[in-house]
C-alpha positions in Angstrom: 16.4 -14.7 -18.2 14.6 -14.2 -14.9 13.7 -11.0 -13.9 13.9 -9.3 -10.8 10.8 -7.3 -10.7 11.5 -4.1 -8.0 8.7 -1.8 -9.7 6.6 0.6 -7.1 3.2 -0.5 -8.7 1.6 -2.5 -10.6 4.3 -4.9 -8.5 5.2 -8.2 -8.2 2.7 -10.9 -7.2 3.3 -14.7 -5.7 4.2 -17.1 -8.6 1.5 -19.5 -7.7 -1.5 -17.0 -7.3 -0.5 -15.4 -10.6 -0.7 -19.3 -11.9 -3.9 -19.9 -9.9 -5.5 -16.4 -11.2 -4.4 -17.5 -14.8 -6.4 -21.0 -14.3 -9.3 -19.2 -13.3 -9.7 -16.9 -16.0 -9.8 -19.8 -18.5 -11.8 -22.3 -16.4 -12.9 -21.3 -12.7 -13.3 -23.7 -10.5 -14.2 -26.2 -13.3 -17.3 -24.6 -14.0 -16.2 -24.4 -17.7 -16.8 -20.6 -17.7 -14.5 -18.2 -16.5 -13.8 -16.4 -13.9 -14.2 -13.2 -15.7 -17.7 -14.7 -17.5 -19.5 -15.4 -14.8 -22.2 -13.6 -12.7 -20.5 -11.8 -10.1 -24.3 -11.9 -8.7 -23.5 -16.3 -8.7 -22.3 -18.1 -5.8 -19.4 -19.1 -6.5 -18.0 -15.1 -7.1 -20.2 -14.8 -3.6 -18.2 -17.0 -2.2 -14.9 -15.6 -3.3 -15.7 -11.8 -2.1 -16.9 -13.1 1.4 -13.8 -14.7 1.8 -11.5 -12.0 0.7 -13.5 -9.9 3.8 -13.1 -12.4 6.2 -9.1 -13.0 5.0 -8.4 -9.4 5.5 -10.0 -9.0 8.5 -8.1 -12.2 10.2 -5.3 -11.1 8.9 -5.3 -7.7 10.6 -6.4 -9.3 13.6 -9.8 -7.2 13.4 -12.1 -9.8 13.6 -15.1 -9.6 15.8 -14.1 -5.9 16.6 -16.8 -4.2 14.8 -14.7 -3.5 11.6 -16.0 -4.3 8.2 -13.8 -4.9 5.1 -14.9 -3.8 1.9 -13.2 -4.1 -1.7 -13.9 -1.0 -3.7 -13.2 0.6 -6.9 -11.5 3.7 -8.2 -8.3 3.2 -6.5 -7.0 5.1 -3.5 -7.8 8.3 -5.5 -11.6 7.6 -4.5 -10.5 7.6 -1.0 -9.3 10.5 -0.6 -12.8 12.3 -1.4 -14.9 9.1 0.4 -13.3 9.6 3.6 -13.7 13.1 3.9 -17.8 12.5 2.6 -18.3 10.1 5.4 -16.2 11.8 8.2 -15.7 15.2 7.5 -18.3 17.5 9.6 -16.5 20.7 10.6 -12.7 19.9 10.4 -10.1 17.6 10.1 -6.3 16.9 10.6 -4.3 16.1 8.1 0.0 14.7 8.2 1.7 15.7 4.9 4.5 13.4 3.9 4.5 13.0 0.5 2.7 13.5 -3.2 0.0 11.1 -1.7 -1.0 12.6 1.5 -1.0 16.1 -0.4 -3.3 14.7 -3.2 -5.8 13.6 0.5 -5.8 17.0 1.3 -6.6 18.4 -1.9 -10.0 16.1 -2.2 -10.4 16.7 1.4 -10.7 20.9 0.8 -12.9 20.2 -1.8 -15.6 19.9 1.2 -14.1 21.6 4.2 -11.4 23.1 6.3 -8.2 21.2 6.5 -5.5 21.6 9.3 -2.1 20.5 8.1 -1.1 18.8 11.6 2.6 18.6 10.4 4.2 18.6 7.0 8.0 17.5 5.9 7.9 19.0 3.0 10.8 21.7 3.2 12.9 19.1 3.2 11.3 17.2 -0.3 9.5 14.6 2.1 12.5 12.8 3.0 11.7 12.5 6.6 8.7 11.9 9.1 7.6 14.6 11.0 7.2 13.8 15.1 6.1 15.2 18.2 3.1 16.8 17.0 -0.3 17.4 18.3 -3.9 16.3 16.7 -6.7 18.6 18.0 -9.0 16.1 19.7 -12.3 18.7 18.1 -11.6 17.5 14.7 -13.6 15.3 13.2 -10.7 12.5 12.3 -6.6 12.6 11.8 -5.5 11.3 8.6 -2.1 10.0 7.7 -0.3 7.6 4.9 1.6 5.4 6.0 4.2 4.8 3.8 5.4 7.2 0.9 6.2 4.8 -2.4 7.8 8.4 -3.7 10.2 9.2 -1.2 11.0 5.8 0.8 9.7 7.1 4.3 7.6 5.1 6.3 5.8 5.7 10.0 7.3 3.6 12.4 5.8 5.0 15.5 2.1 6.0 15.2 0.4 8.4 17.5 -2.5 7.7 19.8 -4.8 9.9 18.3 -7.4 11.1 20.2 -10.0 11.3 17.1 -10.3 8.7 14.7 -7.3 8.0 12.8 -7.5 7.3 9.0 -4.9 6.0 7.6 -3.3 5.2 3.7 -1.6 2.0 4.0 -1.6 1.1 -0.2 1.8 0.7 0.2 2.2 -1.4 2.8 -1.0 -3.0 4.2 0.2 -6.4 5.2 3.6 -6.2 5.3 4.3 -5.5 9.2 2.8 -6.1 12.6 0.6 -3.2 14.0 -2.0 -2.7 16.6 -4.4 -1.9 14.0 -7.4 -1.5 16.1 -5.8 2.0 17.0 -7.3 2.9 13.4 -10.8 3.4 12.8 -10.6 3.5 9.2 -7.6 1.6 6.6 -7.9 1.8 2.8 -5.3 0.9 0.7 -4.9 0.1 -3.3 -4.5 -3.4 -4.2 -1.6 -3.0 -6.4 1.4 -2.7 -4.2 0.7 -5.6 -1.6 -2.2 -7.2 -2.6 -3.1 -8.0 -5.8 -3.7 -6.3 -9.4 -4.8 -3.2 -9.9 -8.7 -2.4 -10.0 -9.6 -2.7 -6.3 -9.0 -0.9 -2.9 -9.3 -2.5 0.4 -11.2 -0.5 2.8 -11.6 -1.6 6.5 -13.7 0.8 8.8 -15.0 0.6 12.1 -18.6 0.8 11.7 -19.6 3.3 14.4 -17.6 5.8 13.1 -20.2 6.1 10.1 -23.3 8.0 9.8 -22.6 11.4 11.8 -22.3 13.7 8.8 -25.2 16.3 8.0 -24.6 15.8 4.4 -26.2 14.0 2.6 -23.9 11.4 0.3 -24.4 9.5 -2.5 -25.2 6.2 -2.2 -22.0 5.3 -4.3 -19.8 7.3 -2.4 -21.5 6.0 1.6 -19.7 3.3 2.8 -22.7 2.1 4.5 -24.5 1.3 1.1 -21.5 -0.5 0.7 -21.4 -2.7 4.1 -25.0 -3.1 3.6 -24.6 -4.9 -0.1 -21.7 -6.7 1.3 -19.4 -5.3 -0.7 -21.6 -5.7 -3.7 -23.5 -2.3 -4.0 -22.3 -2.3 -8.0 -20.4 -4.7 -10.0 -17.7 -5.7 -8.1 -14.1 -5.8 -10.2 -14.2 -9.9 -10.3 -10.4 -10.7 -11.4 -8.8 -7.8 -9.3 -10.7 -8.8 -5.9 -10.3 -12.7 -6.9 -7.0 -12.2 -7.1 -6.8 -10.3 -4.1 -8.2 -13.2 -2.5 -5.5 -15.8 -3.5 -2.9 -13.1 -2.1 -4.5 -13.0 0.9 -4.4 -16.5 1.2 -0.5 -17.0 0.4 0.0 -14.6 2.9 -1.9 -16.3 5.6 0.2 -19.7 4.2 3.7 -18.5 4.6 2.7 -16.9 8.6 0.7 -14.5 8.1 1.8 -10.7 8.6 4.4 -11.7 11.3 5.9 -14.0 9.3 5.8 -11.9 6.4 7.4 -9.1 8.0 10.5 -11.1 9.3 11.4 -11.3 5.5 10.9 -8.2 4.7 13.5 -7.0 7.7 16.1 -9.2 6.0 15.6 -7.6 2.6 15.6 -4.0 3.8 18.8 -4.9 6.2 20.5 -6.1 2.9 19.3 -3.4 0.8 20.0 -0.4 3.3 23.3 -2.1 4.4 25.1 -1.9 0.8 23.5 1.7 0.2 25.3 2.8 3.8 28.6 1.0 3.2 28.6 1.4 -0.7 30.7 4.9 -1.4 28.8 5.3 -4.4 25.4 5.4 -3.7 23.9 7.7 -0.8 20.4 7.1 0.6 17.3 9.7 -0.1 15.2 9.4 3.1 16.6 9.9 6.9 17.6 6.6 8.1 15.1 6.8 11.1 12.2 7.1 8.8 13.5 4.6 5.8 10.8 2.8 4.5 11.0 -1.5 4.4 8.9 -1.6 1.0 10.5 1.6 -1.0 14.2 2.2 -0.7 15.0 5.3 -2.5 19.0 6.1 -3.3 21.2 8.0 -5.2 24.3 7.5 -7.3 26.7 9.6 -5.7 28.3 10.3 -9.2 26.4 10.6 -11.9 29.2 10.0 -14.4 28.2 6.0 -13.8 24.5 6.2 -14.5 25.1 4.3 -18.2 27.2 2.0 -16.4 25.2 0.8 -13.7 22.3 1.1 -15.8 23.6 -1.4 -18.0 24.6 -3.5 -15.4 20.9 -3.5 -14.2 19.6 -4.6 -17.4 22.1 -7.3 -17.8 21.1 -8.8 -14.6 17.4 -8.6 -15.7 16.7 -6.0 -12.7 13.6 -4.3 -14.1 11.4 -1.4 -12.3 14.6 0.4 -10.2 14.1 4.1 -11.7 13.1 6.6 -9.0 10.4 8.8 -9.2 10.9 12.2 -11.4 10.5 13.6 -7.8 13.5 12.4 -6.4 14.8 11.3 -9.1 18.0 8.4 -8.9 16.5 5.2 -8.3 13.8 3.0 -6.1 13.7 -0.6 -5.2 10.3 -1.7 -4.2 10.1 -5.0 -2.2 6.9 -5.4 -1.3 5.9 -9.2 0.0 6.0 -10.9 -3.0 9.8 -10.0 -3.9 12.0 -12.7 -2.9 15.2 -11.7 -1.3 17.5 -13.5 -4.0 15.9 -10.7 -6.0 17.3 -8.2 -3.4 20.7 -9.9 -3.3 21.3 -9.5 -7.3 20.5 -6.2 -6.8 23.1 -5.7 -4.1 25.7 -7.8 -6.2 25.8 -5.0 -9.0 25.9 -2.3 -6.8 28.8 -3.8 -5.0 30.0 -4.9 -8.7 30.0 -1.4 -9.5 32.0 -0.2 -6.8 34.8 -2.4 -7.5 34.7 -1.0 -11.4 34.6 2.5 -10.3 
């Protein structure tokens, strides 16, 4: 049976780069090594890591501006302590909406003072807070951009007067932005991108170097731009396959293409959890997210039934997080939107049960 894969991360990747990434690691390129065998120091793995750069950086429509794109490891996690040892001087602003931007703040204290710029979190995060004001003597404004947790997503970003940081591992390529009104973009692989193992970092270079601290090498993104993106072993299959993503993307239109089908999917989705007595929707609707919709059962009496009826249709990855609890449906880029429409079909199925 075919599955219909909505789960927040590790997600669902393009059928034919998952077949192209399975190729590789038995025979890249017809080298008769694999992909995972051979020197990430050769030039054919050279070749693949350049490209990735330059693919993000087209993509983002940040070529020539001076931004440079770097794959990293240790996830997004490592951001959260990176940023703040490149940027952080005296103090920084910080926009809480959600487990993630909380965990940013945590690292961030670590090393300095941190201003809470705005928080939703009286409310459990289901909302976006607005109208607030980002001291232009801090050192940088950070926010996340979309909240995998609670299904709330920015729609309208500020004009910061200080560089703006931002989280996008949740939904880095899936929507048109000006991003040149960020100075700095990191975002995990594994929602969007590719498997987990890598983080896409883009910063603008100028921004860099203005700390007193001193950082180690592994942790300055400047050792990194330097090396290319190659300062240590670079993880081969995760930023290979990143690579292949990036390149379906760019096949199928690119982010504005992209994002047209991602519109459909969350009009379908939110429309059935509006009109749908039995299900009520977990974020407000101005700040509903396009890659996390998060929803509850209005009565919790059917949760065996609908549950059922989820696995039956071979709907895998819907649970919400302990958090919020009820359930999530992720559809990043890859997700087709027949997946979406199964997933509407029992929910609708279930209404006329009930």
């Amino acid at each position: 049976m075919k599955k219909h894969n909505f789960s927040a991360g590790p997600s669902i990747l393009p059928q034919e780069v998952l077949l192209k990434a399975s190729e590789a690691i038995i025979d890249f390129d017809n080298s008769g090594l694999s992909l995972i065998e051979i020197s990430h120091r050769s030039k054919p793995f050279v070749d693949v890591m350049e490209k990735a750069r330059a693919l993000a950086l087209e993509l983002l429509g940040l070529e020539g501006k001076g931004y440079k794109a770097l794959f990293l490891q240790g996830g997004a996690s490592a951001q959260f302590l990176m940023v703040a040892m490149n940027l952080l001087e005296k103090r920084a602003g910080y926009l809480n909406t959600g487990a993630w931007s909380q965990k940013a703040i945590s690292e961030a204290k670590l090393l300095d003072d941190i201003y809470e710029v705005a928080s939703s979190e009286e409310a459990n995060f289901n909302y976006i807070p607005k109208g607030f004001d980002i001291p232009e003597n801090y050192d940088y404004f950070h926010c996340t951009s979309n909240n995998t947790i609670f299904g709330t997503q920015i729609k309208s970003f500020p004009n910061s007067p200080i560089p703006m940081v931002c989280d996008m591992s949740s939904d880095i390529f899936s929507r048109v932005l000006d991003f040149s009104k960020f100075d700095l973009i990191y975002a995990g692989a594994q929602k969007n991108m590719g498997p987990a193992g890598t983080t896409l970092v883009v910063v603008k270079e100028d921004i860099l170097g203005k700390v007193s601290r001193k950082i180690p090498s592994i942790m300055d993104y400047k050792s990194h731009i330097k090396q290319g993106s190659m300062y240590n072993t670079p993880p081969v299959f995760a930023v290979y396959t990143s690579m292949l993503t990036l390149e379906w993307l760019k096949s199928v239109g690119g982010i504005a293409g992209i994002e047209k089908e991602n519109e459909k999917k969350a009009r379908l989705m939110y429309s059935e959890i509006d009109l749908n007595p039995l299900f009520k929707g977990f974020a407000m609707k101005e700040d509903r997210s396009h890659m996390n919709a998060t929803f509850n059962l209005v009565n919790d009496n059917l949760k065996d039934t609908f549950e059922t009826m989820l696995k039956e249709a071979g709907i895998s990855g819907v649970n919400g997080h302990r958090s919020v609890g009820g359930y999530r449906a992720s559809m990043y880029n890859a997700l087709p939107i027949d997946s979406v429409k199964v997933l509407v079909e029992v929910m609708s199925e279930l209404e006329s049960k009930a």
